[in-house]
C-alpha positions as a printed Julia matrix, in Angstrom:
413×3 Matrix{Float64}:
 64.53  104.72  161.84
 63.86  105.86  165.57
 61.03  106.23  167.38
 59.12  103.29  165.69
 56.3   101.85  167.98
 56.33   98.35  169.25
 55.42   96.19  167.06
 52.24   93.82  167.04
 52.93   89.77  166.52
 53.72   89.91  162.78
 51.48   89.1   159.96
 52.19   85.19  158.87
 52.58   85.34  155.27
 50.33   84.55  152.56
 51.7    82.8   149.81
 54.16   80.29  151.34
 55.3    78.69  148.09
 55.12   79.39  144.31
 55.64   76.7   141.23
 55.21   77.58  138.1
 55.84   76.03  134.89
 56.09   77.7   131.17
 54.4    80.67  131.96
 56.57   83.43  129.67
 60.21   82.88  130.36
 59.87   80.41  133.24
 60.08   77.15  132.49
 59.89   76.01  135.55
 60.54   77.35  138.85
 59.92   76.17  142.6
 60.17   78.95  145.21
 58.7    79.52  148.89
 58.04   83.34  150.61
 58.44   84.66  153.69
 56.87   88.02  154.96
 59.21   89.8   152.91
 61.48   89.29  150.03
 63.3    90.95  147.61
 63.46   88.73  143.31
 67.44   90.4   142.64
 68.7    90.38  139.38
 69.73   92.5   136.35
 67.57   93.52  133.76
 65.82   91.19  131.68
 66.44   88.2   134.14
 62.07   87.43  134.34
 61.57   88.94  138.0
 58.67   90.98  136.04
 57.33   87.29  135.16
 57.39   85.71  138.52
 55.19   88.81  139.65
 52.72   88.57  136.23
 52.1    84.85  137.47
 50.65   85.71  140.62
 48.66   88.64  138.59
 47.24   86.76  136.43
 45.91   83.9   138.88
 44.51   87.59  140.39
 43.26   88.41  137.31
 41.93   85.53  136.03
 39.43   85.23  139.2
 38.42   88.57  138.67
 37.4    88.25  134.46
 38.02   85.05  133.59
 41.14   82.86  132.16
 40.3    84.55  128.37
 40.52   88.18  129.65
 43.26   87.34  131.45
 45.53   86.22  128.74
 43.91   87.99  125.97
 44.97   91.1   128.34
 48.76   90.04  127.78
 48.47   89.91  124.04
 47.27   86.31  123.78
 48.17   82.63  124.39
 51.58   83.47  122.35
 53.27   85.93  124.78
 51.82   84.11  127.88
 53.33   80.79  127.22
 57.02   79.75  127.4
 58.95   79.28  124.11
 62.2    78.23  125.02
 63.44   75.73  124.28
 60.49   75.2   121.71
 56.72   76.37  122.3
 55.11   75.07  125.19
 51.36   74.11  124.87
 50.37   74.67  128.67
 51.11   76.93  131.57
 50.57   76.27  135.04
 50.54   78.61  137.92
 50.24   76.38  141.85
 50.53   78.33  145.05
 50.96   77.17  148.36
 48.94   80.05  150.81
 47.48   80.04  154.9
 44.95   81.96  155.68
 43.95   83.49  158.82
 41.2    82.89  160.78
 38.45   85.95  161.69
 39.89   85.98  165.24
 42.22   88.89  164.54
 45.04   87.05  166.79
 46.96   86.15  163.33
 46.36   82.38  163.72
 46.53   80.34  161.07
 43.08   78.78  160.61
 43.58   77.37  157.01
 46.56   75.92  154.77
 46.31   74.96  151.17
 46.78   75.0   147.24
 45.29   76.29  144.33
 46.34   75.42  140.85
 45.73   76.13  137.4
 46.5    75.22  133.87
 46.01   76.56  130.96
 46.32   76.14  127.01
 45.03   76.02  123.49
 41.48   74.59  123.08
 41.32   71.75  121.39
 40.9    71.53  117.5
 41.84   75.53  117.76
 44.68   75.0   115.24
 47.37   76.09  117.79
 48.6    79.3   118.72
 46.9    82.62  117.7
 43.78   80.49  117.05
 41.49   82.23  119.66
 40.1    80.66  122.73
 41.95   79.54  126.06
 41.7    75.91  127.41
 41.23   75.95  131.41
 42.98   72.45  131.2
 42.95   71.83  135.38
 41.66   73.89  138.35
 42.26   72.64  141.55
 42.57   73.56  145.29
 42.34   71.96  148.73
 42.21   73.44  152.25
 43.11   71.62  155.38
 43.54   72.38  158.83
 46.86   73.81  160.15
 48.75   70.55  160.37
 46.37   68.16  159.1
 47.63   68.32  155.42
 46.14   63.99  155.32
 42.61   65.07  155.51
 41.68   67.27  152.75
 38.89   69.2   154.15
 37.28   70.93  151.38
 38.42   69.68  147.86
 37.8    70.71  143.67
 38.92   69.77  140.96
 37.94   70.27  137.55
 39.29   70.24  133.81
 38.51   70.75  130.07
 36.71   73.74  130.02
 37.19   76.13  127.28
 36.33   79.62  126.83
 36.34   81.4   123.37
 34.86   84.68  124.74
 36.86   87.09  126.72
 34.79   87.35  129.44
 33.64   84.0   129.78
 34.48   80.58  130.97
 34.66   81.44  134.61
 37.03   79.8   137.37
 35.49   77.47  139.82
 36.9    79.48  142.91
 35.29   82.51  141.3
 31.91   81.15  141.15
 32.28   79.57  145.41
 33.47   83.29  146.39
 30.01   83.09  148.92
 30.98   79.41  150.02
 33.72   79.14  153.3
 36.09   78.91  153.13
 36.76   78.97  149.4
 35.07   82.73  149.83
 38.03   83.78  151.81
 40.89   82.22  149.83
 39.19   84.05  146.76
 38.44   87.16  148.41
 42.14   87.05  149.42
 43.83   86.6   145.96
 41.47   89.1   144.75
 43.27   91.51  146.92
 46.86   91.16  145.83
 47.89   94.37  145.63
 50.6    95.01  142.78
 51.79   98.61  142.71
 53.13   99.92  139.44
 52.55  103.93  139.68
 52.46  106.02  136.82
 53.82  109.75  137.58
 51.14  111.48  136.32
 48.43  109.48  138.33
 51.16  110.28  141.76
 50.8   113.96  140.67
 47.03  114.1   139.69
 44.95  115.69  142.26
 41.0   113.8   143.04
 38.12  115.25  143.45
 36.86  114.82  146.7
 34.45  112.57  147.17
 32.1   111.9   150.21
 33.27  107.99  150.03
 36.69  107.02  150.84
 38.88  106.35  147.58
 41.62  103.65  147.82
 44.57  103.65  146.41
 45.09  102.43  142.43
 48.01  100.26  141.57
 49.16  103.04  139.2
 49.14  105.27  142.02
 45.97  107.04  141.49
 44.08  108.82  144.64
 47.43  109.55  146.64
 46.11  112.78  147.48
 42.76  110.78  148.79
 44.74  108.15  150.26
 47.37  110.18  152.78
 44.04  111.67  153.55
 42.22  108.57  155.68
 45.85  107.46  157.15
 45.49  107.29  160.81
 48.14  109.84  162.85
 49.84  107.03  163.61
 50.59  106.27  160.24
 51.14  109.71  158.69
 53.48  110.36  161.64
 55.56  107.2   160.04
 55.34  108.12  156.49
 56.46  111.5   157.13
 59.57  110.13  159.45
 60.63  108.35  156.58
 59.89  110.89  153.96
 62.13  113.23  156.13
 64.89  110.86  156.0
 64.98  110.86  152.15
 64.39  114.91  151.82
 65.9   117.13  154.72
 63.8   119.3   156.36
 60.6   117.88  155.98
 57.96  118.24  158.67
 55.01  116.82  157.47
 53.28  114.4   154.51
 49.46  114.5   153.74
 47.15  116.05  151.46
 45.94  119.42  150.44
 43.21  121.46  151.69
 40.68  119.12  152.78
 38.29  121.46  152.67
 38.48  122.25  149.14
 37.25  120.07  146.08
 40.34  118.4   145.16
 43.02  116.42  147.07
 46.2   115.91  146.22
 49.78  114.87  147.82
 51.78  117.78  149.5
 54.94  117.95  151.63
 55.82  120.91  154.66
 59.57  121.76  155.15
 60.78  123.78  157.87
 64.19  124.34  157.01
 66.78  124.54  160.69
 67.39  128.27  161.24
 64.18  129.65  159.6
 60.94  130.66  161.09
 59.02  129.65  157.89
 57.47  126.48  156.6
 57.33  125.99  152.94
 53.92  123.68  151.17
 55.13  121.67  148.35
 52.25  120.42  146.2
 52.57  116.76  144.28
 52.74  118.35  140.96
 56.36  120.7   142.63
 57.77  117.63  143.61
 60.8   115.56  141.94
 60.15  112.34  140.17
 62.0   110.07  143.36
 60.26  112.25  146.31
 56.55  111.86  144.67
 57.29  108.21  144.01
 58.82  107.68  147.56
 55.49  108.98  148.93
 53.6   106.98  146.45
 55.15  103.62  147.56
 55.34  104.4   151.48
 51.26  105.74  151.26
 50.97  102.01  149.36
 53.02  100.35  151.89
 50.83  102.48  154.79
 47.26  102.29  153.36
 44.4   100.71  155.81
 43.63   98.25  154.04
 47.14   96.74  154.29
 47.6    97.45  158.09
 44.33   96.27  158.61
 45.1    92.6   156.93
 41.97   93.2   153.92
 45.04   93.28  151.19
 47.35   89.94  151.8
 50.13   90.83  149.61
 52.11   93.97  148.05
 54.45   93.32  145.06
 56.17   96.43  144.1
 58.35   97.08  141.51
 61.95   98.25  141.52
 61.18  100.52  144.83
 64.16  102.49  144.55
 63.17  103.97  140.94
 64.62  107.83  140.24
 65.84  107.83  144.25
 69.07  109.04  144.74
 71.27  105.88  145.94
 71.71  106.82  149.63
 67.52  106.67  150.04
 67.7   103.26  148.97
 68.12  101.66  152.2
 65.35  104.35  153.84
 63.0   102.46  151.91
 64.66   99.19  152.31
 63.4   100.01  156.23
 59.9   100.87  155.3
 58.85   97.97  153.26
 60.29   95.64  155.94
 58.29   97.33  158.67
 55.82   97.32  156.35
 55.98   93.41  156.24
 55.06   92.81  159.94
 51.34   93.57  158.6
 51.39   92.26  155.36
 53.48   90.08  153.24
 55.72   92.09  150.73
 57.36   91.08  147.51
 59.68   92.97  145.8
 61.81   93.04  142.63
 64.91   95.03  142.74
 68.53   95.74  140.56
 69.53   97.87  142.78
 72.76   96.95  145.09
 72.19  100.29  147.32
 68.62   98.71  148.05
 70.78   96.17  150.0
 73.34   98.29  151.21
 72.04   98.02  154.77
 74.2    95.64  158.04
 69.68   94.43  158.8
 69.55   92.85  155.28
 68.85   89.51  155.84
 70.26   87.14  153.0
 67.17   84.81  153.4
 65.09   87.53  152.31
 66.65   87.5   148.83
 65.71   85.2   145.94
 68.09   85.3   143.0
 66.95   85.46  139.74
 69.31   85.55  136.44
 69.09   84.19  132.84
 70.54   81.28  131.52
 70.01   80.53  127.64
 66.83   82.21  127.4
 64.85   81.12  130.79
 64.66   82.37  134.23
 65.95   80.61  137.03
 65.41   81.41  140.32
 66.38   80.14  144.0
 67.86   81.13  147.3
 71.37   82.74  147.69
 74.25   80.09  147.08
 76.53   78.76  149.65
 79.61   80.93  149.29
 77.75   84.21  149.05
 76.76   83.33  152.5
 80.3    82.32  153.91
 81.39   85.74  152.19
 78.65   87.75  153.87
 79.09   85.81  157.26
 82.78   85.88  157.52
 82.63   89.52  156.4
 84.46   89.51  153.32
 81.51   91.58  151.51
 77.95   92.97  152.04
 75.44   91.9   149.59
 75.42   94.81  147.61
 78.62   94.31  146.95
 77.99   90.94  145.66
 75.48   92.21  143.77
 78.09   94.57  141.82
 80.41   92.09  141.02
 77.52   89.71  140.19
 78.12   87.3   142.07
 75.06   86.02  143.43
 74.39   82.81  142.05
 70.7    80.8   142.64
 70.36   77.55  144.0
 67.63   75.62  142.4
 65.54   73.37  144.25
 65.15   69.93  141.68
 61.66   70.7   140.6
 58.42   69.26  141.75
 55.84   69.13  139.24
 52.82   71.55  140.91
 50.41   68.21  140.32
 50.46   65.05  141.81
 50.85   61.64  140.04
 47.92   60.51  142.48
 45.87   63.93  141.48
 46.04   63.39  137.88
 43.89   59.89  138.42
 41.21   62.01  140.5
């Protein structure tokens, strides 16, 4: 992409580090994020489960631990079952926050944690009821990690009601700065569009409507992006669908808004409107991801974190790496996570193999880590581009050994 403007300092990233134990086909996995990176494997490998971990912490804040899991068809599907049932989850991420500044300094590091399980005397699984079994979380000073500045911890409380049985961090979201490290996982962002939401115009409203994670208010949303931004989106719309002009929205002036695309094919005199609903299946989802990837309230640092599943979905190959561009110029302003099977996603000389986190299946579980050792030499010396290792399958994940996401010395507290 030409033309791009000059970039402010980049956005540090939000979640730093992410352990989980048994939490659906994880046993147990240790891995740290940068501003951007992309969970590769095939099908079925659990990169859809490392995402659902940090959506339910999300969701869990927002309606309780109960809702949460009772929203994923109970205790049963939530926890691990390989190799035999497991009778807790836990879900510990490492985050830094920013300070109110707006220079993008760190002002706060920490970790919150949380287990979960059957309540007690409940019978066992598909009894009813979630046990919150630990909550914990610490902030500290950039590089004072010794002197725990604000601390919680709390365990045994159980919640037989859906909406009940509320997390502590939930109930400090007016207390600094716990309010900011809640407001801030309540803002994880995971976009999973549906097509019929991309297509569906909005009424117009006299308040500004956001963005839904299934994709709902697009029309709305390319509507209150700045020129700056529009003139982006549409630069990389054009390079996915020849001929196009310009992105935005329909009539603002009438009741309903919805996505539409201008083409001024090279020789002609005329410009041709394309409304959401004349659009194909990868153009409409292109402009669905990009407006999520675009939105304010990413650029402006209120959302923390996109996740966004297999990007390239119903793109012809070649657009891969156009998108591959915008979600990592996307991640200079806010940290982006993204699962992908797709080798022509990688099929670019800029993608960086530290970006990628490999995730396969081995007897049942997911196991994820960092690119092996001789993928690397192959790539550096090159032998073969990552998408070609991807092909082949070849990537293999090195596994950090495993640190359980509490400390011995915690457990005493």
């Amino acid at each position: 992409m030409t033309g791009q403007p000059a970039a402010p300092t980049p956005r540090p990233p939000f979640i730093t580090r992410v352990r989980i134990q048994n939490y659906k086909s994880i046993a147990q996995c240790d891995v740290t994020l940068g501003r951007f990176n992309v969970l590769l494997g095939l099908n079925a490998a659990g990169k859809s489960n490392f995402l659902d971990a940090l959506r339910f912490v999300r969701d869990a804040l927002a309606d309780g631990a109960a809702e949460a899991v009772a929203s994923r068809g109970g205790l049963d599907e939530v926890l691990c079952r390989v190799p035999a049932p497991a009778s807790s989850a836990t879900i510990a991420l490492e985050f830094q926050l920013e300070g109110v500044s707006g220079d993008r300094e760190i002002a706060w590091e920490g970790r919150y944690e949380i287990t979960i399980g059957h309540p007690l005397g409940s019978g066992g699984p598909n009894r009813g009821g979630v046990r919150v079994d630990r909550e914990f979380c610490e902030l500290y000073r950039p590089g004072r990690p010794a002197k725990k500045e604000h601390r919680f911890l709390q365990r045994d409380r159980t919640s037989k009601s859906r909406r009940a049985g509320r997390l502590e961090l939930s109930m400090l979201g007016d207390t600094d700065p716990f309010g900011d490290l809640h407001f801030a996982l309540s803002e994880m962002f995971f976009y999973s569009p549906d097509l019929s939401e991309l297509r569906a115009p909005q009424p117009k409203t006299d308040g500004d409507t956001e963005l839904g994670e299934d994709g709902a208010g697009l029309g709305s949303s390319l509507a209150r992006l700045g020129q700056q931004e529009r003139k982006r989106l549409s630069a990389y719309v054009a390079a996915i669908v020849p001929d196009v002009v310009d992105v935005g929205s329909t009539d603002p002036d009438g009741d309903y808004l919805a996505a539409r695309m201008t083409l001024a094919p090279e020789g002609s005199s005329e410009q041709y409107v394309f409304r959401a609903e004349s659009m194909s299946e990868g153009t409409i989802r292109a402009i669905g991801l990009l407006t999520a990837l675009f939105q304010p309230p990413a650029r402006e640092g209120w959302i923390p974190l996109i996740a966004v599943e297999e990007p390239e979905l119903a793109l012809h190959p070649l657009a891969a790496g156009v998108l591959y561009d915008a979600l990592t110029e996307a991640s200079e302003y806010v940290q982006v996570l993204v699962t992908s099977q797709s080798a022509e996603l990688l099929d670019r000389k800029e993608a960086d193999l530290s970006d990628i986190r490999v995730v396969v299946a081995e007897r049942g579980l997911t196991v994820i880590g960092d690119v092996d050792e001789v993928s690397r030499s192959i790539v550096a010396e090159g032998l073969a581009t990552p998408a070609d290792l991807l092909r082949s399958n070849q990537f293999q994940p090195v596994v950090k050994p495993f640190t359980p996401a509490s400390a011995p010395e915690e457990a005493g507290e």
